[in-house]
C-alpha positions in Angstrom: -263.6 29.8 19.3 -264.7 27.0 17.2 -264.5 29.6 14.1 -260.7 29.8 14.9 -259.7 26.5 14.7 -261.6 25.7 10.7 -259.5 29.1 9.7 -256.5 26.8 11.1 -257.4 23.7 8.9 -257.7 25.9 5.5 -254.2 27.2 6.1 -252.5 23.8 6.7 -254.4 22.8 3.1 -253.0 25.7 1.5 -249.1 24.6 2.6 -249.7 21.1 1.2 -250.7 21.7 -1.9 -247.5 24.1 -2.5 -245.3 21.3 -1.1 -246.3 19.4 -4.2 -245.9 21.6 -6.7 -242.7 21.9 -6.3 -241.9 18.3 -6.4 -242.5 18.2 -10.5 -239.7 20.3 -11.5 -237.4 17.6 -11.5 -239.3 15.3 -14.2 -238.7 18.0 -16.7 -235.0 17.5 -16.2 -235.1 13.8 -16.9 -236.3 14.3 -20.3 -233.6 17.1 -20.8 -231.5 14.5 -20.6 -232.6 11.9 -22.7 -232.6 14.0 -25.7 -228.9 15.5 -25.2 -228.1 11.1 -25.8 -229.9 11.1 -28.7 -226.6 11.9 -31.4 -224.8 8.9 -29.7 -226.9 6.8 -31.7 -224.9 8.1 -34.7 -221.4 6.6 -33.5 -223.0 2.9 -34.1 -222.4 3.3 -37.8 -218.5 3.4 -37.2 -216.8 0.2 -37.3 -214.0 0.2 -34.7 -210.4 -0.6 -35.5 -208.1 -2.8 -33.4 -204.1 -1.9 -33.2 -202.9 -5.8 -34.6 -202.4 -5.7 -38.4 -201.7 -8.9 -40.2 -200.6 -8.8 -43.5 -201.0 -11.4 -47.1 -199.7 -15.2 -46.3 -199.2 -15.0 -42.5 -199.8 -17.4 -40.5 -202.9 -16.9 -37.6 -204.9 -19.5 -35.3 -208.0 -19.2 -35.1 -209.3 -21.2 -31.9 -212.4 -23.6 -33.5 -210.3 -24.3 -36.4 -206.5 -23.7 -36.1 -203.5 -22.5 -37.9 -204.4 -20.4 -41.1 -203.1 -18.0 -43.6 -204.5 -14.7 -44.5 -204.8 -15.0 -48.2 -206.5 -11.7 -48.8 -207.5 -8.4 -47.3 -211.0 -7.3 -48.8 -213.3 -4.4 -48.2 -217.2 -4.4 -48.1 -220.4 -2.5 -47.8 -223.0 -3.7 -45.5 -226.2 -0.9 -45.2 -224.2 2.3 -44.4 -221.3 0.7 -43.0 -217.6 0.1 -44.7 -216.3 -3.2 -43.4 -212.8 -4.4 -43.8 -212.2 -8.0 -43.2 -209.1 -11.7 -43.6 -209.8 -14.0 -45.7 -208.3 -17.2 -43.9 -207.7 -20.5 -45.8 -207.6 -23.3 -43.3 -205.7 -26.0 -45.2 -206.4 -29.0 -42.9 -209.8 -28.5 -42.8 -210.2 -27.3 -47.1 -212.0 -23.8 -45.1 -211.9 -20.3 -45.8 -212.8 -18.0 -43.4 -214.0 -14.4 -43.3 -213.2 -12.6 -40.6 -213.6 -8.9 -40.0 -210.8 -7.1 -39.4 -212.6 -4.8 -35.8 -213.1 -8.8 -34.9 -210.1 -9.9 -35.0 -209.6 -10.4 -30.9 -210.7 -14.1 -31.9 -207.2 -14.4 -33.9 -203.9 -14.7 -32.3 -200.5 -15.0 -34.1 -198.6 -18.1 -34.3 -196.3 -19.0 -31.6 -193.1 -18.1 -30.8 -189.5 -20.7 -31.2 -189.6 -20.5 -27.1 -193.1 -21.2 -27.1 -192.6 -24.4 -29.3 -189.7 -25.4 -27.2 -191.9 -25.5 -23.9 -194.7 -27.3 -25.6 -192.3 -29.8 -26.4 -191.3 -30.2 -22.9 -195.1 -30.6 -21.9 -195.3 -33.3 -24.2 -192.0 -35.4 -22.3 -194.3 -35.2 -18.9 -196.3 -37.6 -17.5 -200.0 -37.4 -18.1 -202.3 -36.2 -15.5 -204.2 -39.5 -14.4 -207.9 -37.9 -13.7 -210.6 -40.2 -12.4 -214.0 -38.3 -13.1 -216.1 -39.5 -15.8 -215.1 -40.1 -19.4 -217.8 -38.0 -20.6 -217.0 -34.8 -18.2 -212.9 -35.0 -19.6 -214.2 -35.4 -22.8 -215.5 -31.9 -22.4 -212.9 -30.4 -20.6 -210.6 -31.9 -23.6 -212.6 -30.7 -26.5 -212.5 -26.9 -24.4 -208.9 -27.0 -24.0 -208.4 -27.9 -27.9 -210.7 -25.0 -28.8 -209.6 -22.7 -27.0 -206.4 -21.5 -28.9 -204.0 -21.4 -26.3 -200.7 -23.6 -27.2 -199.6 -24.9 -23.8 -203.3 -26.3 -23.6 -203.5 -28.0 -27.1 -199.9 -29.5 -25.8 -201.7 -30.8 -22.4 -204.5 -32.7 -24.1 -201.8 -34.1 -26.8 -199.6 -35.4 -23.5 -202.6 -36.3 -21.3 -204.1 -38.9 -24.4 -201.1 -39.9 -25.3 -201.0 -43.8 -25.0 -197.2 -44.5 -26.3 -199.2 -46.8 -28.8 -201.2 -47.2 -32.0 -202.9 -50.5 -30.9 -207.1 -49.3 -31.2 -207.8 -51.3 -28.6 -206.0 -49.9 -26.4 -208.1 -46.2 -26.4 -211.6 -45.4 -26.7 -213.1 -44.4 -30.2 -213.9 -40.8 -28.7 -210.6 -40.5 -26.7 -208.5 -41.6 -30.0 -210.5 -38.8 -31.8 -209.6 -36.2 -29.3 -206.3 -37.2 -29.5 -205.9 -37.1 -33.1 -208.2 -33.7 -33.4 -205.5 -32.0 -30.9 -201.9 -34.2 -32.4 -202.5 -32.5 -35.8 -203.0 -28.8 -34.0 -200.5 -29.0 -32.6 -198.7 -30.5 -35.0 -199.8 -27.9 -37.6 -198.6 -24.8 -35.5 -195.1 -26.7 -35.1 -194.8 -26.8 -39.0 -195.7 -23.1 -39.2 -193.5 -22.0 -36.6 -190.4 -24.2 -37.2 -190.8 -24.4 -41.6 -189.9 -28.0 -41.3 -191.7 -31.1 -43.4 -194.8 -32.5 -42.1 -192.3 -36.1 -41.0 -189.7 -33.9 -39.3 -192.3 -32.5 -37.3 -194.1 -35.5 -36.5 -191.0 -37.3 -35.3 -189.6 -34.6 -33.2 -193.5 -34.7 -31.3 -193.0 -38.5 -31.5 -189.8 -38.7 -29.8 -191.0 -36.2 -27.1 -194.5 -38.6 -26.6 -192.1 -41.5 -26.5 -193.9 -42.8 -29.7 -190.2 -43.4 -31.9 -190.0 -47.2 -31.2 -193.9 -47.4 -32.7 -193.6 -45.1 -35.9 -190.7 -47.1 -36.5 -191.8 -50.4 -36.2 -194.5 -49.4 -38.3 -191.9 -48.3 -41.1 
């Protein structure tokens, strides 16, 4: 009897050790795999297109710096890789900028006539009185300015607005912000509506309720 029962252990051995065997086939597939990714690599070279297509001397905004115009489109060679790209004279700033054309998701057209129109309404609303710190709406402020979007540049313009030129009465930082955002804004109106500088600054003026200053300042 005890005999019987050590045959009994060898079998149950045997079973394991088949059990695991078959438990490595699928670590051959896992490499299989990995090397049928290997031409994707390839597709890296390949700069990708975007559908917008500006052409020579029109107007764009970048966010960081404002309204520009595309003086030239150029072509380039970096490594193995053809790369189209704007060349964007900022004239407020004396900039140019090179921007590739696969890149151009930062760059917006300028706005539309209806899109003026509405930031000029903005600008004939009362501010938004906010009473967190000066240094945490300085923030949100310099954001909103940088972040490209019209109806934003027009809310900081409004919301700084003090209806005077007296320093005094505003902040050296705050005045800055103001001006930084004013000439945006005022920038994009001169682009869109292909007015003088002094017609465009009266008509934002007017709207700001700043006409009795700019005129006692004449």
């Amino acid at each position: 009897m005890p005999r019987k029962k050590g045959k009994a252990k060898k079998t149950k051995k045997a079973k394991i050790i088949k059990i695991k065997s078959k438990s490595k086939v699928p670590a051959k597939n896992t490499t299989v795999v990995g090397a049928d990714e290997k031409p994707e690599i390839k597709k890296i070279k390949k700069q990708p297109t975007e559908k917008r297509i500006y052409n020579l001397k029109d107007f764009v905004v970048y966010p960081k710096h404002g309204v520009g115009k595309i003086t030239a489109v150029e072509k380039a060679k970096i490594g193995e890789i053809d790369i189209q790209f704007y060349k964007i004279l900022i004239e407020k700033e004396k900039l140019t900028l090179t921007v590739p054309i696969n890149q151009q998701s930062k760059l917006r057209p300028i706005s539309s006539i209806n899109q003026i129109n509405k930031c000029i309404s903005i600008l004939k609303t009362k501010p938004k009185v906010k009473r967190t710190m000066w240094s945490r709406r300085a923030q949100e402020y310099d954001q909103k300015i940088n972040s490209g979007k019209i109806y934003e540049l027009a809310e900081v313009v409004k919301d700084l607005n003090k209806n005077t030129d007296i320093i005094a009465d505003q902040s050296y930082s705050e005045r800055q912000l103001f001006e930084k955002a004013y000439e945006r804004l005022k920038s994009e109106f001169e682009a869109v509506l292909k007015v003088s500088s002094e017609d465009v600054e009266k008509k934002m003026n007017k709207a700001l309720g700043r006409t009795q200053i700019s005129e006692n300042m004449e």
